[in-house]
DRENTORKOL-3810 file (N, C-alpha, C; in nm, 4 decimals):
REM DRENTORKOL-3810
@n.u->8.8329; n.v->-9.5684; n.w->15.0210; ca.u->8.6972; ca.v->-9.6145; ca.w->15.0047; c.u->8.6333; c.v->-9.6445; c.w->15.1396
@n.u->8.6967; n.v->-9.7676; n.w->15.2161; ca.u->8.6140; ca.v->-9.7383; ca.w->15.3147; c.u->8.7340; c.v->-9.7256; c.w->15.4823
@n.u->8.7278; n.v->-9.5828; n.w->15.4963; ca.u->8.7852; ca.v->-9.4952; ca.w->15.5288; c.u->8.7805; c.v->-9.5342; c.w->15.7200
@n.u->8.6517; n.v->-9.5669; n.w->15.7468; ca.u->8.6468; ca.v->-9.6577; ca.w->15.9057; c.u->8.7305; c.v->-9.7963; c.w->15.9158
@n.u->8.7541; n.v->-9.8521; n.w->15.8119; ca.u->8.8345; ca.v->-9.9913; ca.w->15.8486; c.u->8.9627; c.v->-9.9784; c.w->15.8917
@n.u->9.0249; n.v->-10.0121; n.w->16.0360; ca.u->9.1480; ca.v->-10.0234; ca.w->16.0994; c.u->9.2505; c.v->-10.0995; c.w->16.0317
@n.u->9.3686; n.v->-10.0287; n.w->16.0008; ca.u->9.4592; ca.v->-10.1270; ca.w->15.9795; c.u->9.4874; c.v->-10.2631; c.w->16.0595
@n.u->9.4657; n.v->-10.3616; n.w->16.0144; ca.u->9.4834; ca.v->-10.4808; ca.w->16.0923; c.u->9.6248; c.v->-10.5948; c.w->16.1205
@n.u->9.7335; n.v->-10.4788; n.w->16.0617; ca.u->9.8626; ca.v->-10.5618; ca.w->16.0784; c.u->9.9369; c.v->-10.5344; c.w->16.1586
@n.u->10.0093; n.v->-10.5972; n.w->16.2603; ca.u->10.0845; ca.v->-10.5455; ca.w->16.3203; c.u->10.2036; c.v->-10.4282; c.w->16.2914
@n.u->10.2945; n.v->-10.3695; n.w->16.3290; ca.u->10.2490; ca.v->-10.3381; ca.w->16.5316; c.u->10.1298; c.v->-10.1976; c.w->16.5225
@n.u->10.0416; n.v->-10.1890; n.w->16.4083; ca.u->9.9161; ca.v->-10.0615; ca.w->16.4072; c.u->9.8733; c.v->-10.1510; c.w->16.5135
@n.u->9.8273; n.v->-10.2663; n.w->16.4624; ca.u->9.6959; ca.v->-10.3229; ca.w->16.5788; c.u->9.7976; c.v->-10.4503; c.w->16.6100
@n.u->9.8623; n.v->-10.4405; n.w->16.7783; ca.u->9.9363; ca.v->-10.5779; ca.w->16.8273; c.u->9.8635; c.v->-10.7280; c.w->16.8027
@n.u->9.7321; n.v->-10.6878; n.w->16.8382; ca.u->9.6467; ca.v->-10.8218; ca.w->16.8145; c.u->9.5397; c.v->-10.8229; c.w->16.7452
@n.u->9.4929; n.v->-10.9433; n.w->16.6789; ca.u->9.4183; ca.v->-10.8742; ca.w->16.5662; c.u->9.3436; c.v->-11.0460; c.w->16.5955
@n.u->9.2090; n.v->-11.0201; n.w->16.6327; ca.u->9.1047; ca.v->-11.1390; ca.w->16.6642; c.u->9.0027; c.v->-11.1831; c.w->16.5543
@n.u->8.9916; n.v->-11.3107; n.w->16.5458; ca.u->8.9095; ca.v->-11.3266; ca.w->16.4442; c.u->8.7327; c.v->-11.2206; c.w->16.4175
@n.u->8.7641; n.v->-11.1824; n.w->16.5346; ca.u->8.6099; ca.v->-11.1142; ca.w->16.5350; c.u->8.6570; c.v->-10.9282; c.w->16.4858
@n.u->8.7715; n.v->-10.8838; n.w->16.4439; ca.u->8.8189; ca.v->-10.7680; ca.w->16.4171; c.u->8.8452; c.v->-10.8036; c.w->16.2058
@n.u->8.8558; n.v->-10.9493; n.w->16.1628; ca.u->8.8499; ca.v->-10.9438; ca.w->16.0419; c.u->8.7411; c.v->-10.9912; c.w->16.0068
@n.u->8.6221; n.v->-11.0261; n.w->16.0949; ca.u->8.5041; ca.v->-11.0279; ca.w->16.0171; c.u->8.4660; c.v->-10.9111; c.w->15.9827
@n.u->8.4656; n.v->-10.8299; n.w->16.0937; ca.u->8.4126; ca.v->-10.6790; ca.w->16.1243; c.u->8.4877; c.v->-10.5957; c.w->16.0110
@n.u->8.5914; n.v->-10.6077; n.w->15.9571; ca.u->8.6196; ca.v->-10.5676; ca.w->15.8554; c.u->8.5855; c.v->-10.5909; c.w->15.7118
@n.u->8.5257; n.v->-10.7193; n.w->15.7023; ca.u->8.5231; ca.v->-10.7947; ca.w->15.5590; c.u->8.3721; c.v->-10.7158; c.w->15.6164
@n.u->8.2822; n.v->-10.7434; n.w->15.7063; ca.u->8.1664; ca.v->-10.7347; ca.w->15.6866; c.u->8.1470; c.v->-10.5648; c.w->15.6517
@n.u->8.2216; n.v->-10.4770; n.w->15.7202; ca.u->8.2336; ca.v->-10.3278; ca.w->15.6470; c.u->8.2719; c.v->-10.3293; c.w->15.5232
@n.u->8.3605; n.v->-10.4379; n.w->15.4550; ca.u->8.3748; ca.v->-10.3866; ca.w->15.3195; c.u->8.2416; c.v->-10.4181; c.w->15.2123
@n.u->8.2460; n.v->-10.5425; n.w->15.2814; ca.u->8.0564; ca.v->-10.6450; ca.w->15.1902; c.u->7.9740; c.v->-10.4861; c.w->15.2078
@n.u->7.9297; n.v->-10.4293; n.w->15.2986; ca.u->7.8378; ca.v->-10.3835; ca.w->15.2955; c.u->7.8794; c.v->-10.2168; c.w->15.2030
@n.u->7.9961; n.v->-10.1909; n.w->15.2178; ca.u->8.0161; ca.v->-10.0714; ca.w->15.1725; c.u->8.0515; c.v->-10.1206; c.w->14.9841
@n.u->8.0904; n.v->-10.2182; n.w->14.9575; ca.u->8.0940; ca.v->-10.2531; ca.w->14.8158; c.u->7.9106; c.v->-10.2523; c.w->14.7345
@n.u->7.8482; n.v->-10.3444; n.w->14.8215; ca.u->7.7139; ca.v->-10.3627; ca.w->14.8031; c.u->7.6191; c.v->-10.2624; c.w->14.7844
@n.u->7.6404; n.v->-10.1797; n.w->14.9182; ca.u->7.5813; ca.v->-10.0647; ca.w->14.9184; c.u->7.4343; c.v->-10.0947; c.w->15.0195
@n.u->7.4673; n.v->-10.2205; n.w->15.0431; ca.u->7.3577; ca.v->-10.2490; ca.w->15.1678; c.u->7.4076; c.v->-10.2787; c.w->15.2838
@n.u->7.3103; n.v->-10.2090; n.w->15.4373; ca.u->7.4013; ca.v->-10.2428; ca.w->15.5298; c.u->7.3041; c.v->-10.3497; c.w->15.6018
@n.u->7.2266; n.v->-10.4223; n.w->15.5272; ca.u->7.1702; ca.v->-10.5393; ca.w->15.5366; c.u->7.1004; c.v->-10.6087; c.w->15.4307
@n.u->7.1318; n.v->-10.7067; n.w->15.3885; ca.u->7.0509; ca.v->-10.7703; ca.w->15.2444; c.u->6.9479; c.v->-10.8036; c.w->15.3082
@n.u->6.8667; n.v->-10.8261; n.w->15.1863; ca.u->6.7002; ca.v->-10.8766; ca.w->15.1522; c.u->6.7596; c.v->-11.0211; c.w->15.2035
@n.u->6.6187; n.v->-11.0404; n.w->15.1821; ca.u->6.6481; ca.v->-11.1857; ca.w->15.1787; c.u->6.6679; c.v->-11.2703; c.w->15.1077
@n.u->6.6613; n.v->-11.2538; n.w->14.9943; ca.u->6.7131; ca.v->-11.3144; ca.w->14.8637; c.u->6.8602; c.v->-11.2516; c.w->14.8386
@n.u->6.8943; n.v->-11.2198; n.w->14.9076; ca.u->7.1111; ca.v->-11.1795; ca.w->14.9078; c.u->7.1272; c.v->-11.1651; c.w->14.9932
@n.u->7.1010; n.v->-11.2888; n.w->15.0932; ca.u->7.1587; ca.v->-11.3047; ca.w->15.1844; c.u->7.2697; c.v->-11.3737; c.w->15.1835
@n.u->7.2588; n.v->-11.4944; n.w->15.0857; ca.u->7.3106; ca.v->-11.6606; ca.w->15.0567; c.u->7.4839; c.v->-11.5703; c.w->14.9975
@n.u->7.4466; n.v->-11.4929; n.w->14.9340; ca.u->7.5510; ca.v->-11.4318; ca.w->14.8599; c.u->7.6533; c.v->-11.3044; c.w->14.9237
@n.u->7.5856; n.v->-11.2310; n.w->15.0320; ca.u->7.6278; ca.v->-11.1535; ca.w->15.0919; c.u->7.6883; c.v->-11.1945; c.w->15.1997
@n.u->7.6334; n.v->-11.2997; n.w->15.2318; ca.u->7.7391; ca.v->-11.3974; ca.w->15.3391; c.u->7.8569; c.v->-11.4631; c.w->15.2626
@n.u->7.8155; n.v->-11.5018; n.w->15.1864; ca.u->7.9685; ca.v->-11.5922; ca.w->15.1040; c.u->8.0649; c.v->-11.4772; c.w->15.0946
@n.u->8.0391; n.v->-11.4054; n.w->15.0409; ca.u->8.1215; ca.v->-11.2283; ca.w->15.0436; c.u->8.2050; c.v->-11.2564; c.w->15.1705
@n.u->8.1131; n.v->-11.1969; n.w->15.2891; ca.u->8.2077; ca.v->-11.1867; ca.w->15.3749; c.u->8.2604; c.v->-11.2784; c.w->15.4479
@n.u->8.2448; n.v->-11.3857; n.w->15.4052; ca.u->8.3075; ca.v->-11.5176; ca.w->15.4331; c.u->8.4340; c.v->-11.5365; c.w->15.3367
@n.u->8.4048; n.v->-11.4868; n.w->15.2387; ca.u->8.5454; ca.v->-11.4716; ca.w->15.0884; c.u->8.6392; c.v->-11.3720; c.w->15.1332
@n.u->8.6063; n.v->-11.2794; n.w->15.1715; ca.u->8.6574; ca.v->-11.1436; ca.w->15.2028; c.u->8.7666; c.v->-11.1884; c.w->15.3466
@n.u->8.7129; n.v->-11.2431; n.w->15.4463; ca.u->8.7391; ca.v->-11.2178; ca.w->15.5818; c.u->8.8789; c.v->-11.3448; c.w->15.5569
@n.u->8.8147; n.v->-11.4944; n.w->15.4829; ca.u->8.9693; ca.v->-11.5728; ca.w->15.4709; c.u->9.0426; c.v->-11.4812; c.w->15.3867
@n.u->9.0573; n.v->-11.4123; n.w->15.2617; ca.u->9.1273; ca.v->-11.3577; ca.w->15.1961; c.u->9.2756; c.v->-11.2439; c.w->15.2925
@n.u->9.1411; n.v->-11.1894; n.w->15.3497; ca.u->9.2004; ca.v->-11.0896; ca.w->15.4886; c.u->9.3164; c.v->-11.1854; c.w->15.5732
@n.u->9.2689; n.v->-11.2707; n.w->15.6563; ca.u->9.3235; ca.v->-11.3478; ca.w->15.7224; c.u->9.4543; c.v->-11.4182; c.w->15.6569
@n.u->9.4476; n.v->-11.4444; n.w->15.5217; ca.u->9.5599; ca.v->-11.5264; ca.w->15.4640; c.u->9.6193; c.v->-11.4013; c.w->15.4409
@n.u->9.6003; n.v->-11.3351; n.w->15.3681; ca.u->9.7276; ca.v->-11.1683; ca.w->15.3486; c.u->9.7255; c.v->-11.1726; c.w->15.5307
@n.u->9.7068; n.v->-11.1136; n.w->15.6351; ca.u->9.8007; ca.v->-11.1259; ca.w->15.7445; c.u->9.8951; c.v->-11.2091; c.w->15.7652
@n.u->9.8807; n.v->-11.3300; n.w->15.7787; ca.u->9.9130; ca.v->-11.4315; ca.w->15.8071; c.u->10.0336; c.v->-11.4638; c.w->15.7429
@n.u->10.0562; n.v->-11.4248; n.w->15.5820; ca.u->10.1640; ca.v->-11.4214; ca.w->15.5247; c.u->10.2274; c.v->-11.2732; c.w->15.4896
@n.u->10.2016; n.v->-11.1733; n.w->15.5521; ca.u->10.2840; ca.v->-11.0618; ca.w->15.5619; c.u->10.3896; c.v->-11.0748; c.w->15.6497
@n.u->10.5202; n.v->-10.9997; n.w->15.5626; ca.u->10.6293; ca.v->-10.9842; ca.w->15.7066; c.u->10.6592; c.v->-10.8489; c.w->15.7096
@n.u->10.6651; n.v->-10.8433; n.w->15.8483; ca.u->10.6297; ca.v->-10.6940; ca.w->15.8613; c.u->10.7952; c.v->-10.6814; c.w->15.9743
@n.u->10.8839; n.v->-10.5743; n.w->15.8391; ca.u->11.0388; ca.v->-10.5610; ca.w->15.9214; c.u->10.9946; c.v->-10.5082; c.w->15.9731
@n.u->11.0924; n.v->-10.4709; n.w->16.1037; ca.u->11.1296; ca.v->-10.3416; ca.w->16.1812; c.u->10.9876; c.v->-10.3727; c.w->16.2646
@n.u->10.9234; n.v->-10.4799; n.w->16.3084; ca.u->10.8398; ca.v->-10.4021; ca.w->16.3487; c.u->10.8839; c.v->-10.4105; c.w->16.5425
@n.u->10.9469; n.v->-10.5006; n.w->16.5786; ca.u->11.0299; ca.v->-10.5634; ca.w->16.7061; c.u->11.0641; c.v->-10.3588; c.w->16.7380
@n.u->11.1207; n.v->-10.3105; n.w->16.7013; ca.u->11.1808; ca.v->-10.1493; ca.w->16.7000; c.u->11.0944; c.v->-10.0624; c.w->16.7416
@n.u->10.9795; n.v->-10.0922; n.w->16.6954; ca.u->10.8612; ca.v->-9.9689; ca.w->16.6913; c.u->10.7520; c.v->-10.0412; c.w->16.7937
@n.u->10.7588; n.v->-10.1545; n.w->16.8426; ca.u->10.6798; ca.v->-10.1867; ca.w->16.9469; c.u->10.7282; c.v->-10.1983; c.w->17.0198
@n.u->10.8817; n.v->-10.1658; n.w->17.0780; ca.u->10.9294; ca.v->-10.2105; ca.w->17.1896; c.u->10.9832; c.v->-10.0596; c.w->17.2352
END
């Protein structure tokens, strides 16, 4: 679906900055929506999105364990 978003787990991407899972949640908000900017009346909601989206993101990293990966980055 949306085919530009980088894998964001290690060792694809070694470091992964809070400003690389907004940029992702905010590509998915807009590619789910179908707007690549809300009105102004969905704004309130299109932000909570990618504010829902981006912790969701962040907690799946955060609790992934990713074997083998010491092997393939070193």
């Amino acid at each position: 679906m949306c085919r530009s978003i980088k894998t964001l787990r290690p060792p694809m991407t070694p470091e992964v900055h809070d400003e690389d899972v907004q940029a992702a949640a905010l590509q998915y908000v807009r590619k789910i929506s179908g707007f690549r900017a809300p009105a102004a009346h969905n704004r309130e909601v299109f932000d909570a999105a990618v504010a829902a989206v981006a912790a969701a993101t962040a907690e799946l990293l955060d609790g992934l364990e990713v074997r083998g990966a010491a092997a393939k980055t070193g």
